[in-house]
Structures are given as structure tokens and as C-alpha cells.
N, C-alpha and C positions, 0 to 999 in steps of 0.2 A: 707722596704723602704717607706716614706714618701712623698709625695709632694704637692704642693697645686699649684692647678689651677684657673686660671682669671677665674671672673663670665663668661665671655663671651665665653673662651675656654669650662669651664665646661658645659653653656648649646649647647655650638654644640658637646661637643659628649655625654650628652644625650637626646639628640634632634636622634642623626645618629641611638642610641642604640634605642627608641622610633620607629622609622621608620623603627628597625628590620636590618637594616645594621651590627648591633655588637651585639652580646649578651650581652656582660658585658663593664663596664668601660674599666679593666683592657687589655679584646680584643681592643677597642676603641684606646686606648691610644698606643698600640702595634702597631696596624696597621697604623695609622697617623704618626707615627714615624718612619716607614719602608719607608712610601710614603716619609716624608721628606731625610730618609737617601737616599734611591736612588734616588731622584730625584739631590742630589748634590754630587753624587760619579760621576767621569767618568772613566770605566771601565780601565784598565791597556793595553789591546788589542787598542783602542782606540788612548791614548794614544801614545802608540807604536806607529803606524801609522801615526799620524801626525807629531811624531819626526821624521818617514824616509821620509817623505816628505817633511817637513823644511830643513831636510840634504842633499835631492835631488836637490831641490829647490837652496840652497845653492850654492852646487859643479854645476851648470849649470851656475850660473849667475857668480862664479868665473873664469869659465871655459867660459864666452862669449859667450853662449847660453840662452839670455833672449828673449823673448818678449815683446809688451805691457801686462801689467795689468790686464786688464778687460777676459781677454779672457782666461787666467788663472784663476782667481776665478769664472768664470763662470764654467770652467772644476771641479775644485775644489770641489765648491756647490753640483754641480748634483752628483759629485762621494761621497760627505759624506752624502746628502740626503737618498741614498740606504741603508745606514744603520741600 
């Protein structure tokens, strides 16, 4: 495989491999791609969980069990911050 890198991508990662962070390009380039793939996957578990909450959430407010707002997402926040 072949590819070719911006000036600017090429020297930050050999700038990262210089500072000893990467051995090689080809490390370099593997691990910056890992960072970006996880950093925009969200895990399946995750996922899950917010659907049974959207569906809880749901069957409560159709069922005439809402509250205000605020006090929800504040339960919300704190309980997906744990994660």
C-alpha cells in the first residue's frame, strides 16, 4: 500500500517518532489511526443503554409520569459521567 501525507501530517509524525514516542512511520501512523478510530466509535454497550432509556423515558411520559426537565438531565449527566 501506498500513501502520501500532508507536509504537515508527515512532520508531526516524525517529529512524535524523533521524541521517541514511535519507532517507525509505519508504528506512527497505526497508532494515530487507532486514536482516531476510537475516539469516534461508541461502543455497542453504550449504545444499548441509551436506547433503554430513550424507551423508558418514553413509556413514562406516555404513561403520564413526566417531570420537569432539568432534573432529569441532571440524573442523566451524573449517571453517564460514571462511565
Amino acid at each position: 500500500m501506498e500513501i502520501s501525507l500532508s507536509p504537515n501530517n508527515e512532520q508531526f509524525l516524525k517529529s512524535k517518532i524523533a521524541e521517541g514516542i514511535y519507532k517507525s512511520i509505519n508504528e506512527a501512523i497505526n497508532a494515530t489511526l487507532n486514536i482516531a478510530i476510537s475516539g469516534t466509535c461508541i461502543p455497542k454497550e453504550r449504545i444499548d443503554m441509551l436506547n433503554d432509556d430513550l424507551q423508558k423515558g418514553l413509556d413514562d411520559y406516555e404513561a403520564g409520569n413526566y417531570s420537569e426537565g432539568t432534573e432529569f438531565f441532571d440524573e442523566l449527566i451524573s449517571e453517564y459521567e460514571q462511565l
